[in-house]
Backbone as a chain_set.jsonl record, in Angstrom:
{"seq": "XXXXXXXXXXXXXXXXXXXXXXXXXXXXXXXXXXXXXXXXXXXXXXXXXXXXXXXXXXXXXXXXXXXXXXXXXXXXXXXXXXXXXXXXXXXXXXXXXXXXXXXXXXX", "coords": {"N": [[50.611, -15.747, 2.876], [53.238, -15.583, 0.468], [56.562, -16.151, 0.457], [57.398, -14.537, -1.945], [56.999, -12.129, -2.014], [56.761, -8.508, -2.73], [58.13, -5.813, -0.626], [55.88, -3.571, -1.286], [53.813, -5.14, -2.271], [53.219, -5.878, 0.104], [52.688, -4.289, 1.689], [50.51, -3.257, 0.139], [48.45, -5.285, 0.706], [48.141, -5.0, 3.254], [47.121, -2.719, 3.407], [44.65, -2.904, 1.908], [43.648, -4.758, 3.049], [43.19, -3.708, 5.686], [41.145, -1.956, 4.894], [38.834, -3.676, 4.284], [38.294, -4.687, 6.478], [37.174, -2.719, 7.791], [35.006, -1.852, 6.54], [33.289, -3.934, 6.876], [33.097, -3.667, 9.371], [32.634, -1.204, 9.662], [29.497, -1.184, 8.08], [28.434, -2.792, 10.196], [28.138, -0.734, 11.996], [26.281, 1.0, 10.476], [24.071, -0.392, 10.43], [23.338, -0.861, 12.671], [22.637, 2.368, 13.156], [20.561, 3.057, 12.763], [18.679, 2.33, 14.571], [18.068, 3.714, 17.747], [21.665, 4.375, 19.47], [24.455, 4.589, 21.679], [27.677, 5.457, 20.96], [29.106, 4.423, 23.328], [27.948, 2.448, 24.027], [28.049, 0.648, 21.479], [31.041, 0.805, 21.388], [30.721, -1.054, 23.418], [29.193, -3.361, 22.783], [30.741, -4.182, 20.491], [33.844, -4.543, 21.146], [36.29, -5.911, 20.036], [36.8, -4.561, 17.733], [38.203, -3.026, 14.56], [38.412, -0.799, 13.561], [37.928, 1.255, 16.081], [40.175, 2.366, 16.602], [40.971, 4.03, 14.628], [39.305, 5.978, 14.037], [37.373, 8.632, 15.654], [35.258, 9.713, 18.57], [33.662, 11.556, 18.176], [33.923, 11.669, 15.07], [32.373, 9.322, 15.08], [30.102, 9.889, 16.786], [28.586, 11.737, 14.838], [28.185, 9.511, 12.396], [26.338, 8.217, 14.059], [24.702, 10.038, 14.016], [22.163, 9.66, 12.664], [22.501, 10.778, 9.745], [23.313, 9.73, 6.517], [25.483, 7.708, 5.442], [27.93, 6.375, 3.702], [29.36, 3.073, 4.317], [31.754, 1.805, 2.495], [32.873, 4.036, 1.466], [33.629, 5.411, 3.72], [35.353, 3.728, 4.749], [37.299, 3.422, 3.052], [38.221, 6.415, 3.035], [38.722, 6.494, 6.121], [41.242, 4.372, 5.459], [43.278, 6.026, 3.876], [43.942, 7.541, 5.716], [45.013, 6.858, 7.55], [47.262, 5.669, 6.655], [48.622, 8.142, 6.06], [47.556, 9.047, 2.95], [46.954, 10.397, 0.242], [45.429, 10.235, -1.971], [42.769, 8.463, -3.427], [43.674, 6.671, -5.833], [45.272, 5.376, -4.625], [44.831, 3.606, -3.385], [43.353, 1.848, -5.599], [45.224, 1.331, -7.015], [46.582, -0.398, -5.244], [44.698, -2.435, -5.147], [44.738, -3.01, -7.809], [47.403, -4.664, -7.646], [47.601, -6.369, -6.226], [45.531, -7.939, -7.408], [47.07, -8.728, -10.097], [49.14, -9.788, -9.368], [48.319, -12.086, -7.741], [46.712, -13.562, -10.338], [49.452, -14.018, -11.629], [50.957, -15.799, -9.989], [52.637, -18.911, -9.549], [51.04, -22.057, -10.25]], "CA": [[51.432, -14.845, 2.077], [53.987, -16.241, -0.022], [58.256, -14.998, 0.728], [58.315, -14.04, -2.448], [56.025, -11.283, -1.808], [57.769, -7.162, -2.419], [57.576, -4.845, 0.35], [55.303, -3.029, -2.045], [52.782, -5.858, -2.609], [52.708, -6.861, 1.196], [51.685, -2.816, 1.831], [49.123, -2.906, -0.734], [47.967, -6.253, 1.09], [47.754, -4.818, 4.63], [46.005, -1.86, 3.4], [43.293, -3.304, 1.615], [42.788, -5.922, 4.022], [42.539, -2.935, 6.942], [39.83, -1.324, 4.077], [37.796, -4.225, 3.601], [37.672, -4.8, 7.671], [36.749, -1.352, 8.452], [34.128, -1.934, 5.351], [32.524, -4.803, 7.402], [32.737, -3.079, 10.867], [31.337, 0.36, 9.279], [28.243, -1.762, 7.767], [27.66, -3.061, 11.42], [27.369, 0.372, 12.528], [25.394, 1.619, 9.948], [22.634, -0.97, 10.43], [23.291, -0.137, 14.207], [22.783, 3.695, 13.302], [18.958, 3.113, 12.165], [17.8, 3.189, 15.606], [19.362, 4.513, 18.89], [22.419, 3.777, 20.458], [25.103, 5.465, 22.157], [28.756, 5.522, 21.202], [29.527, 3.837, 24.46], [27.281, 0.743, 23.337], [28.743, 0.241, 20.289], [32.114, -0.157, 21.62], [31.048, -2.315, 24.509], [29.244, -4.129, 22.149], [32.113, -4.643, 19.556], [35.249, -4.373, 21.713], [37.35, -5.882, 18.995], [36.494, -4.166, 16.161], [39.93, -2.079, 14.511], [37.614, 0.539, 13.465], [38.016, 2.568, 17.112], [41.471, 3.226, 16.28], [41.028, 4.437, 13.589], [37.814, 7.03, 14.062], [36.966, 9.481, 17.029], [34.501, 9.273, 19.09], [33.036, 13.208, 17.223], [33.121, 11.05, 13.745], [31.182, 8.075, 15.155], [28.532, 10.079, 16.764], [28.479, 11.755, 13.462], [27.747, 8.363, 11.734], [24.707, 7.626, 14.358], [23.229, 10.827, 14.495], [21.198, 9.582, 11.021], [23.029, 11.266, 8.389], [23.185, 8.92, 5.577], [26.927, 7.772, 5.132], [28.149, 5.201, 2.521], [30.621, 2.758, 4.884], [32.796, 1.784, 1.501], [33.456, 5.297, 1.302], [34.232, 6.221, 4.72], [36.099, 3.08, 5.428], [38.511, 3.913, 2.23], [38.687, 7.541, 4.032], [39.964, 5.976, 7.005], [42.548, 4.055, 5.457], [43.832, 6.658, 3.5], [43.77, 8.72, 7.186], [45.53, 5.3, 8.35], [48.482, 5.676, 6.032], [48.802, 8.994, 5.485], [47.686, 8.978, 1.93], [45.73, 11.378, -0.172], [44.701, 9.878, -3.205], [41.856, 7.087, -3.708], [43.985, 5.935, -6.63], [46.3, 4.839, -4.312], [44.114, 1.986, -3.34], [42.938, 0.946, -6.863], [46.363, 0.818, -7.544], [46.588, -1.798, -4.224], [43.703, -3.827, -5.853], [45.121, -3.695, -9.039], [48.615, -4.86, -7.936], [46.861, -8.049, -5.665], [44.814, -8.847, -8.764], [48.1, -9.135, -11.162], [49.87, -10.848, -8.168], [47.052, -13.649, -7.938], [47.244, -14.005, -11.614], [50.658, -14.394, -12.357], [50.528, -16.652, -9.232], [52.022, -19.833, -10.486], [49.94, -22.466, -9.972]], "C": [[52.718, -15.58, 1.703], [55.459, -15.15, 0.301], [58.382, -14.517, -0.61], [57.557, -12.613, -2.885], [56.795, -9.421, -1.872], [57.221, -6.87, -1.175], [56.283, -4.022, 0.049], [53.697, -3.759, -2.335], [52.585, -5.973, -1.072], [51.889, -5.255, 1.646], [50.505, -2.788, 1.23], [48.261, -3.818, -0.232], [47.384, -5.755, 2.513], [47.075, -3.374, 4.039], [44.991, -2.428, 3.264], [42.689, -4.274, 2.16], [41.779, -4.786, 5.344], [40.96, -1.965, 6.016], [39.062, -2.323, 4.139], [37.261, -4.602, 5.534], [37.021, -3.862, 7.824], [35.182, -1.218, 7.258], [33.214, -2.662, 6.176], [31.946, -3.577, 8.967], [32.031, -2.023, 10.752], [29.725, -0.56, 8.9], [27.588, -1.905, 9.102], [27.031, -1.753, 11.964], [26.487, 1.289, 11.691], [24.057, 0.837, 10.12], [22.254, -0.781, 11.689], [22.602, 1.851, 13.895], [20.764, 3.906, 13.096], [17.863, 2.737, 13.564], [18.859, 3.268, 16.999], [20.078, 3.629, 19.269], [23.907, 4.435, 20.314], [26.613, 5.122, 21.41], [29.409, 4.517, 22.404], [29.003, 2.446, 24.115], [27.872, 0.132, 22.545], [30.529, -0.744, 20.979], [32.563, -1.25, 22.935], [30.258, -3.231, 23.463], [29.936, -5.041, 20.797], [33.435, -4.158, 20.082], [36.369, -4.471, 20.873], [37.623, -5.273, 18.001], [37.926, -2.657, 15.831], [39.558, -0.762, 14.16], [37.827, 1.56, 14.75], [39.502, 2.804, 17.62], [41.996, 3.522, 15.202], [39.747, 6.057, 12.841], [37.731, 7.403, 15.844], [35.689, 9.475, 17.503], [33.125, 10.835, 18.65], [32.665, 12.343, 15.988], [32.299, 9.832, 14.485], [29.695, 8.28, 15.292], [27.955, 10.553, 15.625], [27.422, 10.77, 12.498], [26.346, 8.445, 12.293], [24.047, 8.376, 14.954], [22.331, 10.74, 13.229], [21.319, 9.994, 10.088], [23.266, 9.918, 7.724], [24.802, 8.697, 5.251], [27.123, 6.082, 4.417], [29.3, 4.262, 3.233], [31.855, 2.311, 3.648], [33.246, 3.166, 1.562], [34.379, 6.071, 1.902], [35.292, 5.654, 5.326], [37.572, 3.376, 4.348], [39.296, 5.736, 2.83], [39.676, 7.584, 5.14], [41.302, 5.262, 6.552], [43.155, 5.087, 5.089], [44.341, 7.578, 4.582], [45.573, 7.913, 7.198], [47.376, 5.434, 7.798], [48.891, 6.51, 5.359], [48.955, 9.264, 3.836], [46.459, 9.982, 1.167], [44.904, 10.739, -1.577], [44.165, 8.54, -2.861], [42.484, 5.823, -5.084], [45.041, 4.989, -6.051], [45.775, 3.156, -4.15], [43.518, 1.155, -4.1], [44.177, 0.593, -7.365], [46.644, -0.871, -6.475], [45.849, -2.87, -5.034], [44.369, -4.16, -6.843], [46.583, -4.677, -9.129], [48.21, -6.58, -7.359], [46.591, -8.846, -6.82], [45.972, -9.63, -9.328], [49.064, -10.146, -10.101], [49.325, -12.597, -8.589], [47.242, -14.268, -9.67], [48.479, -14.503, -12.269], [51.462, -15.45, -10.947], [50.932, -18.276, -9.857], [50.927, -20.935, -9.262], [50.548, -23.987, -9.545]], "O": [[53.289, -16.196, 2.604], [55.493, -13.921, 0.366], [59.472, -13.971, -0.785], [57.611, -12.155, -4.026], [57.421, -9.151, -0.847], [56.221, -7.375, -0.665], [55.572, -3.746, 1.015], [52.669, -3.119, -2.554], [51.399, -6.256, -0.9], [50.682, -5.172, 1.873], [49.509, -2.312, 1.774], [47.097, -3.531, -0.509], [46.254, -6.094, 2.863], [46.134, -3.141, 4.799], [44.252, -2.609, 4.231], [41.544, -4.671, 1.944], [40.62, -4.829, 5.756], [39.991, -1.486, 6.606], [37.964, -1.787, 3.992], [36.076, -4.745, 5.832], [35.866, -4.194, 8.091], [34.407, -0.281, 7.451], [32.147, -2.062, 6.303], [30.906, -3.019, 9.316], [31.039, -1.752, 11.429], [28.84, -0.39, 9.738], [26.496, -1.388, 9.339], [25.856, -1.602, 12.298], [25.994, 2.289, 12.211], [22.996, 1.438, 9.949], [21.08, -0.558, 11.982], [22.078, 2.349, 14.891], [20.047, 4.876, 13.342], [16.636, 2.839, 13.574], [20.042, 2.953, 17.13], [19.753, 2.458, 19.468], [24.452, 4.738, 19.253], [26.541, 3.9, 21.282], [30.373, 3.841, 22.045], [29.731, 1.465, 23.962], [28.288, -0.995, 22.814], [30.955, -1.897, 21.037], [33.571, -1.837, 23.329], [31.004, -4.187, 23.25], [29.676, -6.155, 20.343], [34.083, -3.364, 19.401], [37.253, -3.619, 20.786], [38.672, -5.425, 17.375], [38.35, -1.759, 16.559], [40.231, 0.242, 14.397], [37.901, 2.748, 14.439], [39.886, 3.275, 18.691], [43.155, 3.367, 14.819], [39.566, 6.696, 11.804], [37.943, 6.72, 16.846], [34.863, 9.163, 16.646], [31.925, 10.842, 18.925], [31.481, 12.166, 15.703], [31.225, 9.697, 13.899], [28.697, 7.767, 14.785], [26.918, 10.018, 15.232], [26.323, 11.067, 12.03], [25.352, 8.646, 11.596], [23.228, 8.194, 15.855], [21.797, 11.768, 12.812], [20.43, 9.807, 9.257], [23.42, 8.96, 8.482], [25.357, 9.676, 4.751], [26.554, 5.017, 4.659], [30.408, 4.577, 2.801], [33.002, 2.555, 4.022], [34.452, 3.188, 1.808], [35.27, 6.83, 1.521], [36.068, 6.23, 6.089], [38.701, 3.515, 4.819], [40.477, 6.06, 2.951], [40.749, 8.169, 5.289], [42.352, 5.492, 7.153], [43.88, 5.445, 6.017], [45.205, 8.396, 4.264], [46.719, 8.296, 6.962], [48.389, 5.304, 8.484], [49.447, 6.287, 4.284], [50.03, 9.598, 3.34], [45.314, 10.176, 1.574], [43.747, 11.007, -1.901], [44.767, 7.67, -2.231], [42.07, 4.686, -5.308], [45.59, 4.078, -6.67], [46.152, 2.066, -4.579], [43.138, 0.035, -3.759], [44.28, -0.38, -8.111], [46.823, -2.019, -6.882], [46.319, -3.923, -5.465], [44.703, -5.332, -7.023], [46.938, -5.28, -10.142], [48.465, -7.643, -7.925], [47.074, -9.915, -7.194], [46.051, -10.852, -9.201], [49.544, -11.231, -10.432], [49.661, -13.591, -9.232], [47.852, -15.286, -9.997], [48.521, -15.247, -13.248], [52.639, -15.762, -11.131], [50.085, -18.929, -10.467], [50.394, -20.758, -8.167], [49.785, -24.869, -9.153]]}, "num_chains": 1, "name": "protein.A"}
């Protein structure tokens, strides 16, 4: 991350970074959810993962009692939880502000 970075851009940076982890870590447990395994497994088998502070242990079983859940969806859910935010535009606005960042980026 470069200093000459706003407060504004480095927020939009640590969100969508904590969205695109929680994007990965939801995938794991959705390919996990397609045959049994407990809540308790999960997070002895992914200890690190930033996802279980960020979700209850009611939404997880949720996830792997076989309902069909989209993790892009749910992991943008959580952030928005994450940073008390209600709108989804908030985080296309994040992308869009990275993008124009990177671009005008000199070189």
């Amino acid at each position: 991350m470069t200093h000459d970075d706003s407060p504004a851009l480095r927020k939009s940076r640590e969100r969508a970074k904590l969205c695109e982890t929680l994007i990965d870590e939801l995938r794991t447990i959705y390919r996990r959810s397609h045959r049994y395994c407990t809540v308790e497994q999960l997070k002895q088998d992914y200890p690190d993962f930033v996802l279980w502070s960020h979700i209850n242990d009611h939404e997880l079983r949720k996830l792997l009692s076989g309902d069909e859940f989209r993790p892009r969806d749910f992991a943008k859910h959580l952030t928005l939880r994450a940073y008390s935010l209600t709108s989804l535009d908030t985080l296309k606005d994040d992308r869009r502000k990275i993008r124009k960042a990177e671009r005008d980026k000199p070189h």
